[in-house]
N, C-alpha and C positions, 0 to 999 in steps of 0.2 A: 492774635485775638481777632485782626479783623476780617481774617480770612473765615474761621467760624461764623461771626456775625453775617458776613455774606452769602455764607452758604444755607445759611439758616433764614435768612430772606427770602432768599433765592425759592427755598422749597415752603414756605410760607406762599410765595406769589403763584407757585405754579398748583399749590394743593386751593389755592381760589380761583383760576382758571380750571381746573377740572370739574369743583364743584359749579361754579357758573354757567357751565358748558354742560353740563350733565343735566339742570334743571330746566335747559331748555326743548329737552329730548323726553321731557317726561309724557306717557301717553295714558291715558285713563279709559276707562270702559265705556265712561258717558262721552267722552271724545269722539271716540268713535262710532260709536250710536249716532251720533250728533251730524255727523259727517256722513254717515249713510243717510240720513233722513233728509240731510241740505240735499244730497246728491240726487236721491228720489223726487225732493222738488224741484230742481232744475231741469230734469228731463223733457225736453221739446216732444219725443218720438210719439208716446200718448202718457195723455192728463192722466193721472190714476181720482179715483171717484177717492170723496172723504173716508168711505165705509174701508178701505183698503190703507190708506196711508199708513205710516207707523205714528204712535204716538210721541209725546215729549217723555223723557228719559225717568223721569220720576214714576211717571203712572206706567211705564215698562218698567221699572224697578218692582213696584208693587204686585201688577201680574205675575213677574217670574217668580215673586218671594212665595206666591202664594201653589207654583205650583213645584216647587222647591221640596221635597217631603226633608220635615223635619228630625233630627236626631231626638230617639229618645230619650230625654235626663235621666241620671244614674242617681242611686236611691242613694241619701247618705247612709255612713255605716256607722 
């Protein structure tokens, strides 16, 4: 019996080290938006003007939604 219990530990402790380890590798859309945008500001080589920068991630969500063409709804029957 306690050979079960151990093994059943065992694969307990190791399915929470994967999960643990996996959530730290999660990568998102705004991530990396976010990351290009630092990256854009950090550049020494030339200042980019305001009129050029990208925006914050929300109001680039909004422009893209907007030119996103929408699916037409299906008619119920």
């Amino acid at each position: 019996m306690r050979g079960l219990t151990d093994n059943l530990l065992m694969r307990v402790f190791r399915l929470w080290w994967v999960l643990l380890l996996s959530a730290c590798g999660v990568i998102t859309s705004q991530g990396v938006y976010e990351g290009v945008r630092q990256q854009q500001q950090m550049r020494p080589d030339k200042p980019t003007p305001d009129t050029e920068r990208l925006p914050d991630y929300d109001k680039f969500k909004q422009e893209r939604d907007k030119l996103t063409p929408q699916a037409p709804e299906s008619q119920p029957v």
